[in-house]
N, C-alpha and C positions, 0 to 999 in steps of 0.2 A: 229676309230673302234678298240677295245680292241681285244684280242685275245681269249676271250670268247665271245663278239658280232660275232666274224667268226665260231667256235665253234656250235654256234647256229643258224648262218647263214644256213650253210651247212646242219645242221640237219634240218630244215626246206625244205630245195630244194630236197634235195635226199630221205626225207623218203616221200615225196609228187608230185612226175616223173618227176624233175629234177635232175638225177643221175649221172649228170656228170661235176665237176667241171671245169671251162675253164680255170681261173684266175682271177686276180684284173682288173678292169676297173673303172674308172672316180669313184674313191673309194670308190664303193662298189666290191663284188661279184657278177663274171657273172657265170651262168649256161644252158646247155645242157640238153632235155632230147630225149626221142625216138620220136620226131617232129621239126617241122623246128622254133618252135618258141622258145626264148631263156629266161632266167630270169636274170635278178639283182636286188640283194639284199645288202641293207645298212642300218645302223642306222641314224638318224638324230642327230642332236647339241639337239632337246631337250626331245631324249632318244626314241620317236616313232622308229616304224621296216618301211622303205620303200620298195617297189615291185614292179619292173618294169618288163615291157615285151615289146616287138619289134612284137607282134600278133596284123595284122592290125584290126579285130574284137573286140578287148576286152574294146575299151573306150565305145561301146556305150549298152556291153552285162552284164558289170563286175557292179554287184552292189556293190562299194564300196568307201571309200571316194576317192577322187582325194587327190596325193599328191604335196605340194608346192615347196619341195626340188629337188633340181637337178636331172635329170637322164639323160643318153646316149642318144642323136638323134636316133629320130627313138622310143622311149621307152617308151610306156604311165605308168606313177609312181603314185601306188595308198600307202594309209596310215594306218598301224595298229597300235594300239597302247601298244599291246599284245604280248606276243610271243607265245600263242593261237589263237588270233589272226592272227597272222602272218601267220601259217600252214593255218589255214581257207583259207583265202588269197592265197596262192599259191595253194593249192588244187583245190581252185574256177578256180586260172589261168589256171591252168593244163587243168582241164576239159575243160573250154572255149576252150583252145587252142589245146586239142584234138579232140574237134566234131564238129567244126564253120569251113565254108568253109577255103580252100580249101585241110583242112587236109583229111576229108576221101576221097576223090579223088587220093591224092596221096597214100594211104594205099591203093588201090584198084588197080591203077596199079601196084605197087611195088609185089600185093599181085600176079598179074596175069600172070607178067613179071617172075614169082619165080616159079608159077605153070604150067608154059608154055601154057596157057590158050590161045593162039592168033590163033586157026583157025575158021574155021565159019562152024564147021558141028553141029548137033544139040545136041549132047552129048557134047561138050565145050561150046557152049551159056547156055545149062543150068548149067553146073560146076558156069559159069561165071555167073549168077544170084545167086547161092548158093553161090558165094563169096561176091559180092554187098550184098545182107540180110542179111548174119554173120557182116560181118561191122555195117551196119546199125545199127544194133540191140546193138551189144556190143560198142555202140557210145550213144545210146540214154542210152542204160546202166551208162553210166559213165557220161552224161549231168543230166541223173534224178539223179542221186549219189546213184543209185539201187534201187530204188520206183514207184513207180504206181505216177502217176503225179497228178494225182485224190487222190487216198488212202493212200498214203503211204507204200501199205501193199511190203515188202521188200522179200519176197520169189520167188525168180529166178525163178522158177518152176511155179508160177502162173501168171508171167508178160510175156506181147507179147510188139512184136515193131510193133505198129500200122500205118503205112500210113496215109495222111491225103487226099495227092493224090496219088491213088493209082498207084501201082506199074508198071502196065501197061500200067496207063496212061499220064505218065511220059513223057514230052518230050524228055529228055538229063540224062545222068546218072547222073548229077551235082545235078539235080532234087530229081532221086530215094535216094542217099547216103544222101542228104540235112538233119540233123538233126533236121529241123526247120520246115520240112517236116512229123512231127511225132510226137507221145507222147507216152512214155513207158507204157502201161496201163494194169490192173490186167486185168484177161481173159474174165469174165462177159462186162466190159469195152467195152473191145478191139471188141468183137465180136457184139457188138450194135454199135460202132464208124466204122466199118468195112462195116457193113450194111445199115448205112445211117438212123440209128435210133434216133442218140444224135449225137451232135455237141457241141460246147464252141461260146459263144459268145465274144466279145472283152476283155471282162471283165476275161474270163475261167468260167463264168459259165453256167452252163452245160443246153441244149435245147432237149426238147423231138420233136421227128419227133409227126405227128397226129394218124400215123398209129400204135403210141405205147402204147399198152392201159395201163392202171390203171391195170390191173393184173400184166398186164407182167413185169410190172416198181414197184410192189413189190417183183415178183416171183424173180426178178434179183438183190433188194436192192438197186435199182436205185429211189433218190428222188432229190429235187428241191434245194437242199442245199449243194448239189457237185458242188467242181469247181474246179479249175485244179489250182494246186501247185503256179504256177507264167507262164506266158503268156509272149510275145512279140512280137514286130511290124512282126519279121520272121515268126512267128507262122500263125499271122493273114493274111500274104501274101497265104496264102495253107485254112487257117481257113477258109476266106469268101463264097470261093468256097464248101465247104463241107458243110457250112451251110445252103445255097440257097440249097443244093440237098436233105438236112436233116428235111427242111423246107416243101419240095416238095412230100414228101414220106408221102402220105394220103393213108388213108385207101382205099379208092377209087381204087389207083391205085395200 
């Protein structure tokens, strides 16, 4: 590894929230950032960028190639061949490794623990749900990479973090914080996914309840060729359930 392959190592990890260099390891670069999961980064013998991480989530969430070259135990090593690449790559890590269990749980006690959140009158449980939903939300923010999962449409101001089960009816907080438990969606979205109007099928595409007429699914821009960005088995653990209730919601009733 040349001393501009580190050069650009580094650039890579710190402009992408790995910001804190630790040292050399098993010859590459290892990194730190505000989470508990760590990066190494090395070049290979035939000039690819490799990317490893110790986040036990990431082999089965990270679409990207597996790499063959060595990494640290513990470190699943994926392969760019870019050094645009490579930033992709670790921004993807980043995010995984910021909104995949069991990271916002620990953002949420650290969060509670700081704001002294820990008695049980009613004015501290609801602080302590306004802290749970800011999370959540600025999690799915940074899983969707700032888009409506459906649209794309990137204006902060008009995405909600939508529940899939809903918030109250969350067994565990592991549940409510769950990012996989959610889809960042524009507001029209959100408020039809909220009410048990649309749903995603396995696929991410989108299901009209019965009770949603043909007006109301143009008055809202809502048609049969939206689907949701990229889906996953997590998704579909919360998905099924919402769909059977979105299914159920006839005019009738």
């Amino acid at each position: 590894m040349t001393p501009l392959d580190r050069i650009r190592l580094t650039k890579a990890a710190t402009d992408n929230g790995f910001s804190y260099p630790v040292g050399e390891r098993d010859g590459g670069l290892l990194f730190e950032g505000m989470l508990r999961a760590r990066l190494w980064l090395t070049r290979s013998e035939d000039g690819n960028y490799i990317a490893a991480s110790d986040h036990a989530g990431l082999e089965s969430e990270l679409d990207a190639p597996r790499a063959s070259a060595a990494a640290p135990d513990g470190f699943a090593a994926f392969e760019a061949d870019s050094l645009p690449a490579l930033e992709r790559l670790v921004r993807n890590i980043f995010r995984l490794a910021k909104t995949l269990p069991d990271e916002p749980i620990a953002e949420y006690e650290a969060k509670i623990r700081e704001l002294g959140l820990l008695g049980e009158t009613e004015t501290v449980r609801a602080q302590r749900v306004r802290v749970g939903q800011n999370i959540f939300r600025r999690n799915l923010l940074i899983y969707w990479e700032g888009q409506c999962a459906v649209t794309g449409a990137s204006n902060e101001k008009l995405l909600k973090a939508s529940h899939t089960r809903p918030w109250r009816e969350c067994e565990t907080r592991a549940q409510r914080l769950d990012t996989a438990n959610g889809f960042l969606l524009a507001a029209n979205l959100d408020a039809a996914f909220d009410a048990f109007l649309i749903s995603f099928d396995e696929a991410g595409r989108i299901i009209f309840a019965p009770s949603l007429t043909r007006h109301d699914k143009d008055a809202l821009g809502l048609h049969d060729a939206m689907r949701l960005r990229w889906v996953t088995d997590k998704h579909e653990v919360y998905l099924r359930e919402h769909r059977e209730r979105t299914l159920r919601n006839s005019a009738a009733s």
